[in-house]
Structure formats: structure tokens, C-alpha cells
N, C-alpha and C positions, 0 to 999 in steps of 0.2 A: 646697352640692350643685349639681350642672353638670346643665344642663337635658341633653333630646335630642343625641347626638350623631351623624354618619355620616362613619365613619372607613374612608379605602380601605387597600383589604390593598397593600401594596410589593412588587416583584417580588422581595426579599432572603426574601420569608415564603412562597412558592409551597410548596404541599402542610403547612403547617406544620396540625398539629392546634390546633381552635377551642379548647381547654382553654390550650393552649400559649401560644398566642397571645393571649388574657387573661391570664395568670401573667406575660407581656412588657410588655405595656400597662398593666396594672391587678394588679399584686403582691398588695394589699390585699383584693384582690376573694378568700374563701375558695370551695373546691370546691362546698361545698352549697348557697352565697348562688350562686353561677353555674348550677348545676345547676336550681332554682327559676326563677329569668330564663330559661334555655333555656323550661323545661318549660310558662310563661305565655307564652310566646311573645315576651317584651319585648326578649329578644335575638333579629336575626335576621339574614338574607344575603343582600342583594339582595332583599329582602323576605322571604324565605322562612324558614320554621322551620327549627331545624336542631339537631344535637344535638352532644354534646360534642366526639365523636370524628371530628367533621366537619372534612373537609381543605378552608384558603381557598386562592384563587388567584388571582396577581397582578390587581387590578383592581377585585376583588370591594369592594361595600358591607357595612360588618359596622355592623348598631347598636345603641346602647351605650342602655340607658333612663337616666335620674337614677340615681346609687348617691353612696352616703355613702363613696367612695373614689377617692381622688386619683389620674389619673394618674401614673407612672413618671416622675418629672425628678431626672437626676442631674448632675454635670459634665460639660460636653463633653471632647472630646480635647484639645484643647491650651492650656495656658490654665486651665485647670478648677480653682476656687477652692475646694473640698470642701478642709478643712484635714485629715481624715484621711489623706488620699491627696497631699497638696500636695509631699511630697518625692519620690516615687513621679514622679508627674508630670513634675516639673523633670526630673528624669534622664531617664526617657524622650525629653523634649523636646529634651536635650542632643544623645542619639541618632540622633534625626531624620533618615531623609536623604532620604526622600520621601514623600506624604500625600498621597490624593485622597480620593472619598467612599465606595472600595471597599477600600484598599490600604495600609497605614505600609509602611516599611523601614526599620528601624532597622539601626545601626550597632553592632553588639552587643559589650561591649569585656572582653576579656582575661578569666578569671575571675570571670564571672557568669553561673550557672547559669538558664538558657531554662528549665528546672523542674525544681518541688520532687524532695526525696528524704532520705536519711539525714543531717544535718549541714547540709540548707542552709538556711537561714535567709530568702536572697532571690533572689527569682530572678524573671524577666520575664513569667511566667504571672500571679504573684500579682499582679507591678506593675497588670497593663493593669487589671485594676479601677480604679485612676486612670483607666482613658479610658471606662468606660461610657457611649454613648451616650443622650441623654435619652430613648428608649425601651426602656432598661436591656437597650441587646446590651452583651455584652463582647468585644473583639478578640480573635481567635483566633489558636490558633498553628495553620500549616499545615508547619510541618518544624524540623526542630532541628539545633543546634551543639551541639559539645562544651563544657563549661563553661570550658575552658581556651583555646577557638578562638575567635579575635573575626571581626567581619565580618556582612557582610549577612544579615541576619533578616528575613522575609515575612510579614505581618502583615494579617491577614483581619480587616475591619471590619466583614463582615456575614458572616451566617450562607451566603447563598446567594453572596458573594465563597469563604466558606469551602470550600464546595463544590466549588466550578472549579477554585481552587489545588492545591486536596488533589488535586483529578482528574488537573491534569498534573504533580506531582509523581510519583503514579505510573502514568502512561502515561510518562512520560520526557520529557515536551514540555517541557523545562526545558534550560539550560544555566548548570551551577554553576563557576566559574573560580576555583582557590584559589591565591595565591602561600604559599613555603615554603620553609625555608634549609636545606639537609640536609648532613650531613656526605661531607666525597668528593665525585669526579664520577662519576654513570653513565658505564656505559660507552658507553652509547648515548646520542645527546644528546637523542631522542624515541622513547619505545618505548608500548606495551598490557601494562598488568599484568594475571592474568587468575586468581582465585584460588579457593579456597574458603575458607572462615572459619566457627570455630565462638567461642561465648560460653564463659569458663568464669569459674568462680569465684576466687578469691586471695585473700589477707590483704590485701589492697589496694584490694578492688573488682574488679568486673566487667575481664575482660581477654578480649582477640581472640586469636587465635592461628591459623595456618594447619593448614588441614584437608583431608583427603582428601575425593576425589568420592566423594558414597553416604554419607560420616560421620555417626553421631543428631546433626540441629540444626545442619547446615552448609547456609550460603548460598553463593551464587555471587556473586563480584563482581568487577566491574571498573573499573581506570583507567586513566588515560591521564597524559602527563606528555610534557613537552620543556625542559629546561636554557635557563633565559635568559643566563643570566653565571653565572662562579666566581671566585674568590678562590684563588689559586695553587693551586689543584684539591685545596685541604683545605675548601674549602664551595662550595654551588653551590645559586643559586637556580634555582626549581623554578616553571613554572606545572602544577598539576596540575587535572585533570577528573574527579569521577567520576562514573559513567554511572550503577551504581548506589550505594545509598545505605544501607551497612552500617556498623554503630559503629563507629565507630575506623579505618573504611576506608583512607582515605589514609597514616593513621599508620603501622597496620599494614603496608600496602603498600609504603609507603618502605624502612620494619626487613627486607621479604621482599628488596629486592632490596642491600638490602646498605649503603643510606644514610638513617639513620633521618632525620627533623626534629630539628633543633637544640631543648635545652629541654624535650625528653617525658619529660614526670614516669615514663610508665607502657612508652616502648619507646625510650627512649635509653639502649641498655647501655654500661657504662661501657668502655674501652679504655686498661691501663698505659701503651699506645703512643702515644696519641692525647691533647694538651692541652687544653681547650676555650679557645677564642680570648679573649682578655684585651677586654673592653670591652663584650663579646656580653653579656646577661643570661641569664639560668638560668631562661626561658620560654619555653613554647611556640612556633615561629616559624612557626603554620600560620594564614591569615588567610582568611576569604572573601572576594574581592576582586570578582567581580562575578556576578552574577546576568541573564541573559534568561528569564524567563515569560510564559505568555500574559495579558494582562492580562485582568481575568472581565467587560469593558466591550468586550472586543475590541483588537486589535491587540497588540502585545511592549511589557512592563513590562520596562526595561532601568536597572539599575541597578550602580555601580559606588562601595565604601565604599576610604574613604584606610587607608593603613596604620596601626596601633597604636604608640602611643610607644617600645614597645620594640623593634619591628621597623624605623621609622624611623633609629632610634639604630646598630641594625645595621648597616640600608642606606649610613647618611652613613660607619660606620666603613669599610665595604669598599668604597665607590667606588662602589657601584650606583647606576646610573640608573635612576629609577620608568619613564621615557618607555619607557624597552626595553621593557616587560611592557605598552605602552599595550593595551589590548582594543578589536579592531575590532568596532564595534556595528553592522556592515553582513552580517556573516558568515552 
């Protein structure tokens, strides 16, 4: 049993509820064993009594009397020896493309689902439980990929990192850069997609479709796009932007203007006319390729992930140069 303790609140716990914030620290500690220490006065804040439902704030002393219950120590993030979690881990860590003490990006690759649902089995929600940090936060997702899209994933390591991400995700303070192999050249070599889109259901899964303005359950969305290089103008890579952030956006957006992505399980309709190119693989060719956010420490978290094996394999077959597509990080 741990004598006296005086524990500061971190700026990641601002407004967090005092109940909360023991169930973070102290798991073991039960509601009515907490409720009692409130009520004796043996927990308090900055000296003061306080009661369950009490919000702390960065800075604040909370104190903890003697209890028969352990601190919260689990694995760190990288490295983290918990043999439940140890293959979890390794992967993640594979991922890796940058880590501070607010922020991962992971490199998220081809065919693995950012979260759960019908048939998945794994997927990067479940993973980060391999990285609870030893005051048992779990890394958060702040936005998602298709399960079939690889590339940069945003990865909140604290609650109040979670916060700010999520905020300029949707204020728009974000700039998302995806490369993409589409069939055909636009005709335009940089144009603004600008659409509506509704959800509907299929034998398939969840599918997008283009929708009129005023439609039940249509969004507005937009993107952006400019033709880096083609391949004798039966493929043409693609840097696309979207401004907003609707399922299947870009994919759909591609099929609307007449060149779907190479590899779409769910908007590559087939063409008697049209071969698919000998060497290409028969996956998705939509990639996250860099990322600008506000970092939640201040100043732009810029980040940029390499291409995936199979878009690689593409790139070397058609001649493309990665440098074309470099991303100025000054813009």
C-alpha cells in the first residue's frame, strides 16, 4: 500500500470528470470505495473537497490517500513487452512514420481495416491497445481510410491531442494529398469536382452514388485533382485533394467524371473495350500520400508516406517518376 500521494492534473485531462479521471489512474479503485474517500474528505484538489462530478484543470493538485490499489501500468508505445499485444505492436511499429508525445502517423497499408465491422477480424482501432500508455490512455483515431486505401493515418495520443485533430479535421484546417492511377486522361489536366452523394445499401456493402441537390441523406462534396503523368493516355496518374471528407469521395468522384481508380473492387466497371494493363495488380491504386495538420503543440504536422508495393510495382512498370508528384511542404 503507497503512502500519501500529490498527483498534478496534465494539460491532455482539462475539464475531465474527477470520477473519470480515477477510472484513468486507478481502474482498481470501485465507484463506492471513491465515493467514501470523496465523502471523508481523504480525496481532495488543491486542498479542497470536492465531489465526483468535479471537473480538474490542468495544473490542479488531486490527492490520492493510502488505497489497496495499484496504479494503471501498462506497455508503452513502442517497444511494449505485454506479450498479449506483442504482435499488434511489431506491426504497428512497422508503420511508423512519425511519433512525438502528442501524435503517431502511421503508414497504413493496403487492406486493413482503421475499424471494426462485419467480417473484420483486425483492424488499427483494436491494434492501439498495444500502445496504452502507462496511465492507460489508448491512442485515438482522429479520421479514417478506406480499408482498401493505404497511406497516412493520424493518431492522437492523448485525449486533449484528440481534441484539436478532430477540430481541424472539421474546420478544414487540414490539407489531405492523395496519389491515384485512373483509367483514361481527363480532359482537363486540373479541374474542381463538385457533387452530391448519397449512401445506399447493395449485396455488397455500403455504396456512394451520385445525388441530386435537396436528395433524403445527400452530402455535398468536393475535390480537386491535376494529372501528373499518363501512360499513352489509357492511364494517367492523378494527385487528388479532398476538401471534404465523404466515403468513398475520391473514388466516386473519379467513376463521375468518367476515370474511375485502377483496382476498385466497388467503382471499376468493367469495359469489353478496355484491357486492364498486363503487370498492373487487381488493387486498389488510391494511396494517402501526404498529410499538412495543425500540430495540437502548435505549428504544421507535415507528413508524407512512400507508396505501397503494389502501386510501386505499377509506377517502375509505366515509367513514372515519384519526384513528379514531390509535395511542396512550403505551400
Amino acid at each position: 500500500m503507497a503512502g500519501i500521494e500529490h498527483i498534478r492534473v496534465d494539460a491532455d485531462e482539462a475539464g475531465m470528470r474527477l470520477d473519470r479521471w480515477f477510472k484513468i489512474h486507478y481502474p482498481g479503485l470501485g465507484f463506492g470505495a471513491l465515493q467514501k474517500l470523496l465523502r471523508s474528505g481523504q480525496i481532495r484538489v488543491d486542498g479542497g473537497r470536492v465531489k465526483s462530478d468535479t471537473r480538474v484543470q490542468p495544473g490542479q493538485m488531486v490527492r490520492v490517500p493510502p488505497m489497496d490499489v495499484d496504479p494503471k501500468i501498462k506497455s508503452g508505445p513502442i517497444g511494449g513487452k505485454d506479450l498479449k499485444h506483442g504482435d499488434d505492436a511489431q506491426l504497428l511499429a512497422r508503420m511508423l512514420l512519425h511519433e512525438d508525445d502528442k501524435v503517431f502517423v502511421l503508414n497504413k497499408p493496403a487492406g486493413l481495416a482503421v475499424q471494426g465491422g462485419s467480417g473484420v477480424a483486425r483492424h488499427i482501432d483494436k491494434m492501439l491497445e498495444a500502445w496504452v500508455s502507462q496511465k492507460g490512455e489508448k491512442p485515438r483515431l482522429v479520421h479514417r481510410l478506406d480499408r482498401d486505401t493505404s497511406g497516412v493515418l493520424v493518431i492522437a495520443r492523448t485525449r486533449g491531442a484528440a481534441q484539436k485533430l478532430t477540430a481541424a479535421f472539421r474546420e478544414r484546417d487540414t490539407k489531405k494529398t492523395y496519389w491515384s492511377l485512373v483509367k483514361g486522361l481527363p480532359r482537363k489536366r486540373e479541374d474542381k469536382i463538385s457533387t452530391w452523394l448519397v449512401k445506399e445499401q447493395t449485396p455488397d456493402g455500403d455504396r456512394m452514388r451520385i445525388a441530386k441537390h435537396g436528395e433524403e441523406g445527400a452530402d455535398h462534396a468536393v475535390s480537386y485533382y491535376r494529372v501528373i503523368d499518363t501512360a499513352a493516355q489509357r492511364l494517367s496518374w492523378l494527385e487528388m485533394e479532398p476538401y471534404t471528407g465523404r466515403t468513398h469521395q475520391l473514388r466516386v468522384h473519379a467513376l463521375h467524371i468518367g476515370h474511375p481508380i485502377i483496382g476498385d473492387p466497388k467503382y471499376f466497371e468493367d469495359d469489353p473495350n478496355w484491357d486492364f494493363p498486363g503487370g498492373v495488380q487487381k488493387r486498389l491504386h488510391l494511396h494517402a500520400r501526404h498529410i499538412d495538420i495543425p500540430h495540437p503543440s502548435g505549428g504544421r504536422l507535415r507528413v508524407t508516406a512512400p507508396l505501397p508495393p503494389h502501386m510501386v510495382q505499377s509506377w517502375n512498370l509505366l515509367g513514372f517518376d515519384q519526384a513528379d508528384g514531390a509535395i511542396d511542404d512550403d505551400e
